[in-house]
DOZA-33483 format. One line per 10 residues: number of its first residue (from 1); their letters; for each residue y, x, z of C-alpha. Coordinates in Angstrom, 2 decimals. Example, Ala and Ser with C-alpha at 12.3 -4.5 7.8 and 13.67 -1.06 7.14 Angstrom:
1	as	-4.50 12.30 7.80 | -1.06 13.67 7.14
END
This chain:
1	xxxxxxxxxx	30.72 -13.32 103.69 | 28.18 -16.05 104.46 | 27.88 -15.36 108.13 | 31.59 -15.27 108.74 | 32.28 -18.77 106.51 | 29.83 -20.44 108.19 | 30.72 -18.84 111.83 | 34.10 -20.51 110.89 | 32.66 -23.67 109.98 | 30.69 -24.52 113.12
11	xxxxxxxxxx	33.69 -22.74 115.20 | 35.78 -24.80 113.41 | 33.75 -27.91 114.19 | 33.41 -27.35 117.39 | 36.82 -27.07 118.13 | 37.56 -30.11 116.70 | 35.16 -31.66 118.85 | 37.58 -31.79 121.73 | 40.62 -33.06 119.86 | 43.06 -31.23 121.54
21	xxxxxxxxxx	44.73 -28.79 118.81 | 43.90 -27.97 115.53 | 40.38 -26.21 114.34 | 42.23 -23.30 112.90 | 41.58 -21.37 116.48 | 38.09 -22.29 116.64 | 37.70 -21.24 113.21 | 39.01 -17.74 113.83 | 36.89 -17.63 117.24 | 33.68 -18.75 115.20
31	xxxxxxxxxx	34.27 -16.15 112.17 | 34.85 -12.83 114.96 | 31.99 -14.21 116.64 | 29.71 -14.04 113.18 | 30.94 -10.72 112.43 | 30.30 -9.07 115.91 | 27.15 -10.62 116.29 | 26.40 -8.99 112.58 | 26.81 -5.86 114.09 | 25.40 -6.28 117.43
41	xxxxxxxxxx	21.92 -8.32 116.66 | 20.58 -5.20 114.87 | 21.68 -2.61 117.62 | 19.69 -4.49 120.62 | 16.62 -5.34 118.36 | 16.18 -1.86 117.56 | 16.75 -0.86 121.19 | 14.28 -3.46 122.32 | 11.86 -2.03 119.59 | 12.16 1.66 120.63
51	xxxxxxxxxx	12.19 0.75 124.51 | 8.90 -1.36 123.84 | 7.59 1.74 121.68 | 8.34 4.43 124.54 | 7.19 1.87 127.86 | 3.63 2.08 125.35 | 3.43 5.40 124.97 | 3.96 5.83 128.67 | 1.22 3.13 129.49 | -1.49 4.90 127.04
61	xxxxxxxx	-0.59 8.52 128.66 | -1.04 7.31 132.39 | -4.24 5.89 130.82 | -5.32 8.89 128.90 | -4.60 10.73 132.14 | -6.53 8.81 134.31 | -9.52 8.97 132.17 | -9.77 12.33 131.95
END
């Protein structure tokens, strides 16, 4: 709940900024964008995590391997 109030907030600011219509769009655009990034933040830092985990097991077998 938050997230999306203060996505709207700055969304709504922002829109505002250029004084052309209201801030209600710009609030709607900044609360979706809070709630998808909500979502979306978690999935790529766990990818990220389990890429980095699997490119380092990969670089300490080819080590391991040449070792030996």
């Amino acid at each position: 709940m938050g997230a999306t109030s203060v996505g709207a907030l700055v969304g709504g600011a922002i829109d505002a900024m250029s004084g052309d219509d209201s801030a209600a769009d710009g609030a709607l655009i900044g609360a979706v964008t809070a709630n998808v990034l909500k979502v979306v933040l978690p999935i790529v830092v766990t990818h990220a995590s389990g890429w980095g985990v699997l490119k380092g097991v990969a670089v300490l077998g080819d080590r391991i391997k040449e070792s030996v």
